[in-house]
C-alpha positions in Angstrom: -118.4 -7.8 4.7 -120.1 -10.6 3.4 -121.2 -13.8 4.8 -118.7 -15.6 3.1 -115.9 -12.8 4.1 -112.5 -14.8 5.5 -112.5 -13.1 8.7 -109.5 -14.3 11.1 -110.2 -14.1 15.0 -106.6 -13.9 16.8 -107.7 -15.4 20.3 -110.5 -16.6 19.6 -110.5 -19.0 23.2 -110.2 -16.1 24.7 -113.0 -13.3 26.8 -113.6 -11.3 23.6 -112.3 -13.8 20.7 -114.7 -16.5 22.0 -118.2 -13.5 22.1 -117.3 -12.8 18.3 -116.9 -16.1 17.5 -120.6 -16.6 19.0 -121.4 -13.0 17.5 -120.4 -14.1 13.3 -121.5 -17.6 14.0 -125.3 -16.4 14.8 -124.8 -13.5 12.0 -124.5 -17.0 9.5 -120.3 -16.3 9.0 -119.5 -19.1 7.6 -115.6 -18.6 6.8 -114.1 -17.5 10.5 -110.5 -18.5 10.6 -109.0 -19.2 14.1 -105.7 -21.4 14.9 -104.8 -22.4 18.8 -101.7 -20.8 20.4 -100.1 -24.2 19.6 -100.8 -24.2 16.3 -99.7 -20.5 15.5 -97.5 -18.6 17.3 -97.9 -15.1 16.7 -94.6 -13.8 18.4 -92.8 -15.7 15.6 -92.7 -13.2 12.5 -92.0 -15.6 9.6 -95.0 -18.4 10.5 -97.5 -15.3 11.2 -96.9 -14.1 7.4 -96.9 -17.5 6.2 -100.4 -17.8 7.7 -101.2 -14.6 6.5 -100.1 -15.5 2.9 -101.7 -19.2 3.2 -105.2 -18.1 4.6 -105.3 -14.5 3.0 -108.4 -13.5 5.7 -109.8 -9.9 4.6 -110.9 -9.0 8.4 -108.9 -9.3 11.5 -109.6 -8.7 15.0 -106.7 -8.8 17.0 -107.5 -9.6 20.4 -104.7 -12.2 21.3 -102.2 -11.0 23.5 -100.5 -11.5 27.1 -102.6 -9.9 29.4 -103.1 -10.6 33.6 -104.0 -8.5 36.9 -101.7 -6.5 39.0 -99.8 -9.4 40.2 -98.9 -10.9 37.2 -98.4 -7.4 35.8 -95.7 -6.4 38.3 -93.9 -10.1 38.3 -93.9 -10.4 34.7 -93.0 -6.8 32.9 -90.6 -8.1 30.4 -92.8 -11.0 29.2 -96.0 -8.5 29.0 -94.2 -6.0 27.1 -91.9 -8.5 24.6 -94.8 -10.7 24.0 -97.8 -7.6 23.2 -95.4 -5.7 20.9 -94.3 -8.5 19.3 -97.5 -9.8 18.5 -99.2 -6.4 17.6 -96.0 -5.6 14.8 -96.2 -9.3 13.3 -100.2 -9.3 12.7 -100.7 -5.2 11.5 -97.1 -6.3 8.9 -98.7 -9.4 7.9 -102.3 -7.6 7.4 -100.9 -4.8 5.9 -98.5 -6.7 3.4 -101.3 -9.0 2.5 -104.0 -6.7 1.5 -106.3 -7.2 4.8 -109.4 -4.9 4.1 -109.5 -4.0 7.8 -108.2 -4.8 11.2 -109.4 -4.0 14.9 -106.2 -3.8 17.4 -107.7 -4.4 21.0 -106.0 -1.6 23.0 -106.3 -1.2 27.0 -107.9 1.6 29.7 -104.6 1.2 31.3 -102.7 3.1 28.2 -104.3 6.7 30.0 -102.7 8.4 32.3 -102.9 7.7 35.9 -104.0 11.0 36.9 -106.4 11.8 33.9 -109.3 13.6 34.3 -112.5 11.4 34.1 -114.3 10.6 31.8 -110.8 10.0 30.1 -111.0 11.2 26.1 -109.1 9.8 23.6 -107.3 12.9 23.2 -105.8 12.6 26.8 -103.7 9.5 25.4 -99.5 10.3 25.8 -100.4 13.1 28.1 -99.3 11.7 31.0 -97.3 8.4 32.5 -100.0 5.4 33.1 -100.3 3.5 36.4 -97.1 2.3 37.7 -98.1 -1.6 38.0 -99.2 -1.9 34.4 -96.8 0.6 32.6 -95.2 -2.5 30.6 -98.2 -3.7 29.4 -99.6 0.2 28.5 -96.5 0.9 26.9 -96.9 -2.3 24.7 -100.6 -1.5 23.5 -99.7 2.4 23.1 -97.7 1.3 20.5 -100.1 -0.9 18.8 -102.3 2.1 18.8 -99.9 4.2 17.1 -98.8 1.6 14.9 -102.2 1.4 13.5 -102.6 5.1 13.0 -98.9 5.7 11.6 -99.8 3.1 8.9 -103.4 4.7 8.1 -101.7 8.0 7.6 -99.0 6.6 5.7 -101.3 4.7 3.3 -104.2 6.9 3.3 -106.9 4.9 4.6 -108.8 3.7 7.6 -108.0 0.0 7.4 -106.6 -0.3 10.8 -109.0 0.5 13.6 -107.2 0.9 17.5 -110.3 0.2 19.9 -110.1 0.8 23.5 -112.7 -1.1 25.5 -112.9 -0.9 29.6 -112.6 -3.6 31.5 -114.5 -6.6 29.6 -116.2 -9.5 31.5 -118.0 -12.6 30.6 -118.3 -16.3 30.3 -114.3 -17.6 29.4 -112.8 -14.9 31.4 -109.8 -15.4 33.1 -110.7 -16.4 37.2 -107.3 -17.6 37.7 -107.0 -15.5 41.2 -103.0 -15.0 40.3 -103.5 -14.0 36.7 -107.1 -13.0 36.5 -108.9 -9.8 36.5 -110.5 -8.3 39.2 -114.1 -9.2 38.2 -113.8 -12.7 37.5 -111.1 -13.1 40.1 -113.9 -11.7 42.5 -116.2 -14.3 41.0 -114.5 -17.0 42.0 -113.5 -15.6 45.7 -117.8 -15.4 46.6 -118.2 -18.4 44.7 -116.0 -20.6 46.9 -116.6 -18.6 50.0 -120.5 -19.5 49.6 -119.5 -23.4 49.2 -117.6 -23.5 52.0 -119.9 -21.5 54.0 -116.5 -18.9 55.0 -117.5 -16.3 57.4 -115.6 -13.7 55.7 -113.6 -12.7 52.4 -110.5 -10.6 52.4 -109.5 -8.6 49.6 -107.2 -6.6 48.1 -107.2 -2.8 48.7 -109.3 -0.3 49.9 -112.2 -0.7 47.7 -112.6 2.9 46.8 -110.9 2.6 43.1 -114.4 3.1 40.5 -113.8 1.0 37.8 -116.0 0.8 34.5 -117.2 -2.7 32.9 -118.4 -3.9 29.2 -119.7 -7.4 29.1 -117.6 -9.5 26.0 -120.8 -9.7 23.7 -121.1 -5.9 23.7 -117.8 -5.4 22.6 -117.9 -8.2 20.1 -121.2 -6.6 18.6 -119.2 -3.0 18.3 -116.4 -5.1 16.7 -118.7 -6.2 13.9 -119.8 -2.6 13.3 -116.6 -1.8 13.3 -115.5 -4.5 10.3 -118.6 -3.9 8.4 -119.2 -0.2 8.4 -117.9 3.2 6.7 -115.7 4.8 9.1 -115.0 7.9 7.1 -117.0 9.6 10.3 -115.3 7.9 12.7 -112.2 9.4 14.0 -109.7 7.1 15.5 -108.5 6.0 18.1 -111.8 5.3 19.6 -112.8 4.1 23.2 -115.8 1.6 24.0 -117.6 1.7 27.4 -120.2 1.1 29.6 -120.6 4.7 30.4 -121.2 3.8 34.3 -118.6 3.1 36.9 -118.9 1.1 40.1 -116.2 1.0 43.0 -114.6 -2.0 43.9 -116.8 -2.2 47.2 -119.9 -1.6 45.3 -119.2 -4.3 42.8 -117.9 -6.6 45.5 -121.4 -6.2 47.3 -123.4 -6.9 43.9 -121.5 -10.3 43.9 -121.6 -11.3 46.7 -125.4 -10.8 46.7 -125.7 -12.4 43.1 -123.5 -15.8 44.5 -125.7 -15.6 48.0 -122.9 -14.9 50.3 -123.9 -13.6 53.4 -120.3 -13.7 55.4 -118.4 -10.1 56.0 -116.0 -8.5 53.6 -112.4 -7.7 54.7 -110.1 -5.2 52.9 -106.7 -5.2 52.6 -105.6 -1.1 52.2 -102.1 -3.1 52.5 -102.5 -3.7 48.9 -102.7 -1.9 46.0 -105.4 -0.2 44.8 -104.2 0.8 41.0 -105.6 3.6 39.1 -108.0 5.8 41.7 -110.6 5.4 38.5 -111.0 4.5 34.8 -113.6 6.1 33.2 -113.6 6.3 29.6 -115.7 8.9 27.2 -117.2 6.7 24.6 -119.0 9.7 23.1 -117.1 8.9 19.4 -118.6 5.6 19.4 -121.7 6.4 20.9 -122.0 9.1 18.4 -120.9 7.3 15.6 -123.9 4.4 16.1 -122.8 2.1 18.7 -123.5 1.8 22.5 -123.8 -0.9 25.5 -127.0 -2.8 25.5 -125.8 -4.9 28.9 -126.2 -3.7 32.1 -123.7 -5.4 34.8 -126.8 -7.0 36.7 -127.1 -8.9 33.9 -123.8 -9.5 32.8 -122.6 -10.7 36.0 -125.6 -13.0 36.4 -124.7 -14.6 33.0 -121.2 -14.4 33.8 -121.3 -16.6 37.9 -123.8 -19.0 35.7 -121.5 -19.5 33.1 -118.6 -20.0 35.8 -120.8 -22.4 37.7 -121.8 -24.5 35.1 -118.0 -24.5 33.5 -116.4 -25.2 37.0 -118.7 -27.9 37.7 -118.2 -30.1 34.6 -114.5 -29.5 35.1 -114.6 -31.1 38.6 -113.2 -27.4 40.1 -116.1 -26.3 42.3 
């Protein structure tokens, strides 16, 4: 992959599109191709080959999509589902019937089973049924997984590369609190809690669900490895984490701290928790060359300043 490589980013506004944007850009890409949801809509077949066939990008990473929390999840399952596989087919047809040298399709932690047993290995994937109030959306990116891999064995070739990252984080995350995941959603909550000086914070669940985190520029570093290197040692699917797991509580707490909110913390065992813990067994990756080089400290520190600063010119905090 060279600097002049057409590389096409497919969401690149997004948590991980926007980090490999900022990744090629200070690696001197100078040919990243990127078109706004407006512009190009990828659950249209016909105008995603057109682009396809007008742009002719070599690499792809595929990390557009409809993607939300647990309550956007349960409100929405026909839209997550329609909208993921849609997208997913259109991009691997177009890449694949316009000679695309290699594509990353972003799958999810939430395509394992509920009741998997931790650290969760790519080989546990379709051995059991995933959480209940994201089955739509796990459904959806299991297929994009197995769309890549039916159409590397059918072709004979490792040109289409399913990764699996844990739950990413970092500056142009999502912290709407109705569509937004739980890290940036808790972000916002001790944000605005320490403005308003609230004496306490309520939140959903117990608190006891361990989840794992990768801040954005990690992943987007692995992604680059991933378009530039041989993968004949590589076998695929492949997950991409952390390797450490925090409870809710225990992030909650770091926070808090981080955002200087001293008030108490409710919970809400009401609500619902999800999966008891998603751990995932990066030991391919890690083995292959690649491993996390943030620690959460850090990312979440980057992460509230980013939010701050972003909120603040945008007249919301």
């Amino acid at each position: 992959m060279h600097a002049e490589s057409p590389i096409y980013i497919a969401g690149h506004r997004g948590l991980i599109g926007s980090a490999l944007i900022r990744r090629l850009t200070a690696a001197d890409h100078r040919h990243l191709i990127t078109r706004d949801r407006s512009d190009l809509d990828l659950t249209d077949g016909r105008a995603t080959d057109a682009f396809f066939a007008t742009t002719r990008p070599e690499y792809v990473v595929l990390a557009a999509g409809r993607v939300g929390g647990i309550i956007e999840n349960q409100q929405f399952p026909a839209d997550f589902i329609t909208s993921n596989l849609a997208i997913q087919l259109n991009v691997v047809q177009a890449a694949r019937r316009h000679g695309v040298r290699r594509l990353i399709l972003l799958g999810s932690s939430c395509m394992y089973p509920r009741e998997c047993q931790q650290p969760m290995a790519e080989s546990a994937l379709l051995t059991g049924q995933p959480e209940p109030t994201s089955l739509a959306y796990a459904i959806a990116k299991l297929a994009g997984v197995q769309l890549c891999l039916a159409c590397n064995q059918q072709d004979g070739e490792q040109r289409f590369v399913p990764l699996i990252p844990n739950s990413a984080y970092g500056p142009h995350d999502n912290f709407d609190l109705g569509s937004g995941h739980v890290l940036a959603s808790l972000i916002r909550r001790f944000v605005e809690a320490a403005q308003q000086g609230a004496p306490s914070v309520t939140l959903w669940g117990s608190g006891r669900p361990r989840r794992e985190f990768v801040f954005a520029d990690d992943i987007a570093d692995a992604c680059v490895q991933l378009l530039s290197q041989d993968l004949s040692t590589l076998e695929l699917p492949v997950n991409l984490g952390s390797g450490i797991d925090y409870s809710i509580a225990q992030l909650a707490e770091k926070i808090a701290d981080l955002v200087g909110y001293a008030g108490q913390i409710i919970w809400d065992s009401g609500k619902p928790d999800g999966a008891p813990q998603k751990l995932l067994d990066s030991s391919r990756l890690r083995d292959w060359g690649w491993q996390a080089s943030t620690s959460l400290d850090q990312g979440l520190r980057e992460t509230i300043d980013w939010y701050r600063k972003t909120c603040a010119q945008e007249g919301q905090a």
